[in-house]
MARKOLZA-556764 format. One record per residue (C-alpha): residue number from 1; residue in three letters; x, z, y. Coordinates in steps of 0.05 Angstrom, whole numbers. Layout:
  sero  tido       x       z       y
   NUM   Ala       X       Z       Y
...
END
This chain:
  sero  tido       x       z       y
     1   Unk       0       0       0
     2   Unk      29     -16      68
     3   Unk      45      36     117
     4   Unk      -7      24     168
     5   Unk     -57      17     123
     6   Unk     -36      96      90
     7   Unk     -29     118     169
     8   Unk     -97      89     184
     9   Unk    -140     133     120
    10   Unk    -103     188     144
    11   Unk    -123     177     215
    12   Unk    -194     158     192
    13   Unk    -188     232     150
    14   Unk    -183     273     211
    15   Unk    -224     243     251
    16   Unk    -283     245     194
    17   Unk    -264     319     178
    18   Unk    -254     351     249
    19   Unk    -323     341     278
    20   Unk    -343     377     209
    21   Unk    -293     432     212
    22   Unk    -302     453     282
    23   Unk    -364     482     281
    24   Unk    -355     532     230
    25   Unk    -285     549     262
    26   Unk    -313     559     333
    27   Unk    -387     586     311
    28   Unk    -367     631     255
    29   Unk    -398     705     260
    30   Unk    -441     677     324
    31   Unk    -521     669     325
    32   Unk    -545     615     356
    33   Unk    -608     618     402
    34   Unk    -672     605     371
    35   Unk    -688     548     411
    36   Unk    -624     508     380
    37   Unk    -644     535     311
    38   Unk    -703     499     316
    39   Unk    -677     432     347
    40   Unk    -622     437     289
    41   Unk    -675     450     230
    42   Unk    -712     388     253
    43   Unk    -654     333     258
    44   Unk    -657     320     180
    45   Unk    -726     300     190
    46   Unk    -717     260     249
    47   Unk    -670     230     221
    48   Unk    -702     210     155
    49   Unk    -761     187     202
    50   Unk    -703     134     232
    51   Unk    -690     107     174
    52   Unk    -756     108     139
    53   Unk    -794      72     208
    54   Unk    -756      10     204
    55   Unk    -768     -10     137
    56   Unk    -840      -5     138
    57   Unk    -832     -59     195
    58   Unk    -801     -97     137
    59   Unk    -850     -87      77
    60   Unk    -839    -113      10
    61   Unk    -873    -185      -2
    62   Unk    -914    -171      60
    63   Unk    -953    -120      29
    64   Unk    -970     -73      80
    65   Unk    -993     -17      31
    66   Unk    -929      -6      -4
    67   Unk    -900      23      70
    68   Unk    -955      62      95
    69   Unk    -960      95      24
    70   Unk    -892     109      29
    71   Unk    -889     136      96
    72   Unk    -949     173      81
    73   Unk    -918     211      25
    74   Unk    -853     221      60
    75   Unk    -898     249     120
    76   Unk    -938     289      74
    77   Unk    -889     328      31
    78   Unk    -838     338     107
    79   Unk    -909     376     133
    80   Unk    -908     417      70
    81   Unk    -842     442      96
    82   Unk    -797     407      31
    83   Unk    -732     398      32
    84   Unk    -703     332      55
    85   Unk    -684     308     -17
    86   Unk    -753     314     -38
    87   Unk    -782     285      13
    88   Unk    -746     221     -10
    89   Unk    -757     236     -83
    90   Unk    -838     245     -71
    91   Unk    -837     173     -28
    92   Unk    -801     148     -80
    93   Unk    -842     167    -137
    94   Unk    -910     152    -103
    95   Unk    -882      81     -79
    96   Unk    -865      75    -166
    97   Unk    -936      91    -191
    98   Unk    -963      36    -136
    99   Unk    -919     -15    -161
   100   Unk    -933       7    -234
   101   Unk   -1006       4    -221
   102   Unk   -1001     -53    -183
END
């Protein structure tokens, strides 16, 4: 491997890792305000809303149904307060019994 390309991983290391690092070194032991708690707990969901908004703008074979069932479901189980990963899982598996059943 040539020696810019090593030098550039290790640059693309840091730069990956400090933004990660940094707030556990500079928060640790420190409580946050509530307000920021709040904003904080929501960004997972805002940001699965990003990503899930688009493609339904982009449906599968033009069939409108199979995104607005899947944004349904990923809307329903976020309100029921589910983690993230099972808010895609429960999209996922109500978007496979339409297409099953379809």
């Amino acid at each position: 491997m040539r020696s810019d390309v090593f030098w550039m991983i290790i640059g693309m290391a840091i730069v990956t890792y400090l933004p990660r690092m940094l707030p556990f070194v500079l928060l640790k032991g420190k409580e946050l305000p509530p307000f920021i708690q709040g904003v904080l707990r929501n960004v997972p969901y805002a940001t699965l809303g990003a990503l899930i908004f688009p493609a339904i703008l982009f449906i599968k074979d033009d069939d409108i149904w199979y995104g607005v069932l899947g944004a349904g479901a990923a809307f329903l189980v976020s309100y029921l307060g589910a983690n993230v990963i099972f808010v895609v899982i429960g999209s996922i598996a109500v978007l496979t019994l339409y297409s099953y059943f379809l």
